[in-house]
N, C-alpha and C positions, 0 to 999 in steps of 0.2 A: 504494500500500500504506500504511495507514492506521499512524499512531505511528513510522514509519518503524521496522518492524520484518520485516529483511529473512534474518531466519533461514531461512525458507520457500524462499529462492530458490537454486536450483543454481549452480556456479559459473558454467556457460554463462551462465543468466540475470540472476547478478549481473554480468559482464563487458559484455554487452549494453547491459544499463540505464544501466551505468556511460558508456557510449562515446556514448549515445544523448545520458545529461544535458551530458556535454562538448558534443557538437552543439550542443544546446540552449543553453545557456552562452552559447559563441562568440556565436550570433544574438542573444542578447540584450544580449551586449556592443555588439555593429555597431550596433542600435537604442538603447542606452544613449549608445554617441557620439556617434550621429546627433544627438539630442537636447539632449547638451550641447553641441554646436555650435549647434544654432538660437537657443537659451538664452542663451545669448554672445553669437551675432549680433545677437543682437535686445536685449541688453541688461537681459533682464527681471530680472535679480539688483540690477538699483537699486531696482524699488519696493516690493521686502522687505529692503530696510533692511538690503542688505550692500552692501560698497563694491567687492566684485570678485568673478567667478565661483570664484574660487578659497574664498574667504571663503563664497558663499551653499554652496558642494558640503560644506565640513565644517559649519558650522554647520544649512541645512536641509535637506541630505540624508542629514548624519552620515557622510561620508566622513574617512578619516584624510588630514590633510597631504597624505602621497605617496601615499596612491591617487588623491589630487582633481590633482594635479600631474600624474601620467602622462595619466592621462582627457582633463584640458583640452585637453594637447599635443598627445594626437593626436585630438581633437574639431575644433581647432582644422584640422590638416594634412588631416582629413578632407573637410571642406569645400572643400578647394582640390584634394584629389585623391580623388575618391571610390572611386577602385580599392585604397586602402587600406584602408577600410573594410568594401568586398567579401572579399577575402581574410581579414581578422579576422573575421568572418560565416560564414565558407564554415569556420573553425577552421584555419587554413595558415599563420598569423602572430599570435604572443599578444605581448601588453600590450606585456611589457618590450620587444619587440622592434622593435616599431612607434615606440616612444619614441625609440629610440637611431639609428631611419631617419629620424625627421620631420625636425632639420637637415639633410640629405643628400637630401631631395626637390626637386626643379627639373622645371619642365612641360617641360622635353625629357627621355626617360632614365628618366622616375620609375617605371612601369611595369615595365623591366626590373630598376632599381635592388631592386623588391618583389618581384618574382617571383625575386630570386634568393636572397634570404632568408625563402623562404617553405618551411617543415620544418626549419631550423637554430634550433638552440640560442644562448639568448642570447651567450654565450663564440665559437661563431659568426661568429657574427653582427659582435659585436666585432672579430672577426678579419678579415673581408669587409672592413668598412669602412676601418680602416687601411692593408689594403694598397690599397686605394682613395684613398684620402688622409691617406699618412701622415706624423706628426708627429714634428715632429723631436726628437733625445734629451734627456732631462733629465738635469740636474746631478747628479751624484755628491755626495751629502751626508751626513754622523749629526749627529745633532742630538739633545742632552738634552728630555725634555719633562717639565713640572711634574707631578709626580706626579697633582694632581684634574685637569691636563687630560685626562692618558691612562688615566685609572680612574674618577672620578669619587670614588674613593675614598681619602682620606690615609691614606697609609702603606701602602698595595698593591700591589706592583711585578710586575715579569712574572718576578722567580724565587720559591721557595717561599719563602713565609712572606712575604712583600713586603719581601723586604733589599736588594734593588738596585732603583735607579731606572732606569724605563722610557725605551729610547731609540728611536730612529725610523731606520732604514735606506731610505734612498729619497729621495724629492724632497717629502715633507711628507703629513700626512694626506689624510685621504680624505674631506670631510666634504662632503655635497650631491650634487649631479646630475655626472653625468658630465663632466668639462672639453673644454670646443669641444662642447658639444653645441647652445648656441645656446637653452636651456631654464635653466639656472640662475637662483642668487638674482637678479641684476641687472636680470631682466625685470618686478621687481617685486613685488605682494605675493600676486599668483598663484603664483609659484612655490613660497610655503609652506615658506620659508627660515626656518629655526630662529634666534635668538637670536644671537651671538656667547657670550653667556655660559652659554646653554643647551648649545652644541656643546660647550663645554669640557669639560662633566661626562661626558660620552660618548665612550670608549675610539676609539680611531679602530681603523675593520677593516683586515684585511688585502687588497690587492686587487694582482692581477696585470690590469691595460690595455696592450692593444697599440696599440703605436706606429706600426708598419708592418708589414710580410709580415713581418720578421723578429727584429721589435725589440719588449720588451716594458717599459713601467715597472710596478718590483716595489716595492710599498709594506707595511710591517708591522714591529711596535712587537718588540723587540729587548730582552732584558736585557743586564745590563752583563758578565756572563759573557758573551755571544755577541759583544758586541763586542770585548772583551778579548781573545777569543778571534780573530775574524777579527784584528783587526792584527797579533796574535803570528804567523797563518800568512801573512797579507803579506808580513810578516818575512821570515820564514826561505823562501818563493817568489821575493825580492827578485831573487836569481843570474837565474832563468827569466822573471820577470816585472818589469822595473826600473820599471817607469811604474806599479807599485801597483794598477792597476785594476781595481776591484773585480769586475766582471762577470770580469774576466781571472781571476781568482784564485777565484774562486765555482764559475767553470766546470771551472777543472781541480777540483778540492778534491771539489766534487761528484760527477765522474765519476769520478773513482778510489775514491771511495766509494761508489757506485750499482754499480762492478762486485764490489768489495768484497762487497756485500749480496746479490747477486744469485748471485756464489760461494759465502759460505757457505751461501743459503737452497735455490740451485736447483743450484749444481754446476757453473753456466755460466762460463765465463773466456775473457779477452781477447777477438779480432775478432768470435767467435761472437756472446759478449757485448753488443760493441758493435752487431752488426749488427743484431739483435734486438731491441733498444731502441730503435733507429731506424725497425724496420718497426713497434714498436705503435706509434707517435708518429703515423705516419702513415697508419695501417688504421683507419675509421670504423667505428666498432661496424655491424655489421649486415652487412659488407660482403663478409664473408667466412664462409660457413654451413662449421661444423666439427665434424659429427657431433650428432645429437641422442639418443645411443640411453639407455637406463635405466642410470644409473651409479648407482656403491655412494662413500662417502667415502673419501676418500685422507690427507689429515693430521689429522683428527680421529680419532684411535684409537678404532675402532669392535670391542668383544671378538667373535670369531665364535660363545662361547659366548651371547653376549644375542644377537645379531640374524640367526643363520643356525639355517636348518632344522636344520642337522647335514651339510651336503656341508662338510667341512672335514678337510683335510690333516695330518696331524700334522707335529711340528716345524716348522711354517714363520716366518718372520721377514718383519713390517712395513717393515726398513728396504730402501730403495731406495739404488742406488747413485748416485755424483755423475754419473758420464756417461747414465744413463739422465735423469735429473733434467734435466740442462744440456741433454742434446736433446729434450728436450719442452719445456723452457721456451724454445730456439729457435725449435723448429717454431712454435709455439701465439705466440710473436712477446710473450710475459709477458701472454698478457689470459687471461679466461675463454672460452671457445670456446660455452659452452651457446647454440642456436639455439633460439626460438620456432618450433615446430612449425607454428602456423597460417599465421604470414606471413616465415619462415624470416628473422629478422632474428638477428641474434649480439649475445649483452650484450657484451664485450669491454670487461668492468669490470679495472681494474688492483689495485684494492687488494683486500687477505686473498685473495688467491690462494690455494690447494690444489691438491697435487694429486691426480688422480682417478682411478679405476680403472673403464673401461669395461665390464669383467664385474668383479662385486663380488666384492670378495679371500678374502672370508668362502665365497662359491662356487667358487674357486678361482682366481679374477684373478691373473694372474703380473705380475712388477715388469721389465716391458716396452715399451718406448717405445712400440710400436705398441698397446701393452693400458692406456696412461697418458694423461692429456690433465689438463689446467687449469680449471680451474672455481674462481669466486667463493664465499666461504661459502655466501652464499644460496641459490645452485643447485648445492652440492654436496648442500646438509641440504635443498634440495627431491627431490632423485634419492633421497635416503636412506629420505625418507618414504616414497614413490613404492618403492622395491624392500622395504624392511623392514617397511611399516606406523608411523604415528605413535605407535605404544602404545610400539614396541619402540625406539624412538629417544629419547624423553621421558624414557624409565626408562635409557637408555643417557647421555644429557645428564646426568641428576641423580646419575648416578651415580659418572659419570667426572672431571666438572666442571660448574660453575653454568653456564647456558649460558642464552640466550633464541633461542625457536626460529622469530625471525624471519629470523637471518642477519645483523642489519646490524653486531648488536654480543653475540656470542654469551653474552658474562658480563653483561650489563647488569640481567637482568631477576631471577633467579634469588639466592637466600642463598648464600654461601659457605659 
């Protein structure tokens, strides 16, 4: 389709084309490694006057840094295992993931080592390998950092207005390739290692890496309130916890606040609570199909004078009570339950939870555990569309509150 203008096509059609060019993609990725392996092997990046494959992929291919860094690596492992390259071909294992397998490949085992992260998520993936070879804990540290290290910007801290300086919880930034990957700066000038003085100017991320099945290192820049704040409840945890530890002391502080939030927002308290939060932790989106039928929204106050024909009850009342609340935020295990109708997979999204009214309340949905269920903003204002029509929801959004009617971030788009 010519100008790439894809108005014309139905959603079926745009869905299709969509899954087709990922196909397509992948195989052109598999022959794009292929290629810079040969390229490497053979060396050809000397007699165009670059001095490393790494050097000719940004300079004459116009690759950035770390896209030329991931490529090489596993261009490189591809050669020596060409079943990895099949699977990225075939779409079963993308880029980042193949990266984070290449140290971890050995010609005994390799094979299965790939076929076991083939459909997981980078995070994953991550996960797989640690409890595979896991590394041991890191240091308990805070450490001040110079203001242009952690911002790039003098005088910009992590609380408003940049009044306190930025501090660092963890065992140090996060700056490069993954650590023990066997790919970082020290392999040279392949690996497309920034500066020393170029890294400074760049905020270091937040990153949670697993250490093994159960252990995780948690790195991220901290204001001076949040530190201030965790020694004062070391503090006063001292009786309970005398070894200060901070995971010790994160862990309780946490959970007695996560049920804290979870009581006032959904009504759940104590074991329930806890049980609950244990089973989403451990339920795989998709894994559990939990009704897909036409729902109306549930925490979005939707008037039934805008978006119902007229089957509407007088005096009735939106509020829900806390135990109807608390057992469905049990049952539903705190995710969204919405299942994909074609290949019945479950989003089992955690964040902006709602909840949902399986017959829409505006037609008379009663505030009923069995007539309630959880749904993510995005597929609650897709059901909404879906039962009300887009017209009457748009004017019900702009009406009630600014809203953007993608779902991810309802006030984003819209004027106040």
């Amino acid at each position: 389709m010519s100008g790439c203008d894809l108005t014309g096509l139905t959603d079926t059609e745009l869905l299709e084309r969509l899954a087709c060019l990922q196909g397509r993609s992948a195989g052109l990725l598999a022959e794009l490694l292929a290629h810079l392996g040969e390229v490497d092997a053979r060396r050809l990046y000397a007699p165009r006057a670059c001095s490393s494959m790494h050097r000719y992929c940004v300079q004459r291919l116009g690759m950035s840094g770390g896209a030329a860094y991931k490529r090489i690596a596993v261009a490189r492992a591809g050669r020596e295992f060409p079943f990895l390259l099949e699977v990225i071909g075939a779409g079963r294992l993308h880029l980042s993931g193949a990266v984070l397998l290449v140290p971890h490949l050995e010609a005994a085992g390799h094979r299965r080592l790939i076929e076991a992260a083939c459909g997981l998520g980078k995070r994953d993936i991550e996960r797989m390998l640690a409890a595979r070879a896991p590394k041991p804990p890191v240091p308990t540290r805070i450490r001040r950092l110079p203001r242009a290290a952690a911002t790039g910007v003098q005088g910009s801290g992590c609380a408003p207005g940049g009044a306190s300086s930025p501090t660092t919880l963890g065992a140090g930034s996060e700056s490069g390739p993954v650590p023990g990957s066997g790919l970082g700066p020290s392999t040279g000038p392949e690996a497309g290692a920034a500066p020393p003085a170029l890294r400074l100017a760049v905020a270091p991320r937040a990153r949670i890496e697993p250490l093994s099945a159960d252990t995780y290192r948690v790195t991220f820049t901290a204001s001076q309130v949040v530190v201030e704040t965790l020694e004062a409840v070391t503090a006063l945890l001292s009786h309970a916890i005398p070894s200060g530890n901070i995971n010790a002391v994160l862990e309780t502080v946490l959970t007695d606040a996560l049920e804290r939030l979870v009581k006032r927002r959904f009504g759940a308290r104590g074991k329930a609570t806890r049980g609950a939060l244990k089973r989403a932790h451990q339920l795989s989106p998709g894994a559990v199909p939990i009704g897909d039928d036409q729902l109306s929204p549930g925490t979005v106050p939707m008037g039934d004078d805008q978006l119902s024909p007229g089957t509407v009850a007088g005096n009735r009342t939106r509020y829900i009570t806390a135990d109807v609340r608390g057992a469905v935020y049990v049952r539903d295990g705190g995710r969204c339950t919405f299942v994909d109708p074609l290949r019945g997979l479950r989003c089992g999204e955690r964040r902006f939870i709602e909840l949902h009214h399986t017959e829409p309340y505006a037609w008379g949905g009663g505030h009923t555990v069995e007539g309630i269920t959880l749904r993510c903003r995005a597929h609650n204002l897709l059901d909404a569309r879906q039962v009300f029509g887009d017209a009457a929801v748009d004017r019900h959004l702009r009406r009630r509150r600014p809203v953007e009617s993608s779902g991810l971030d309802e006030r984003a788009a819209s004027p106040p």
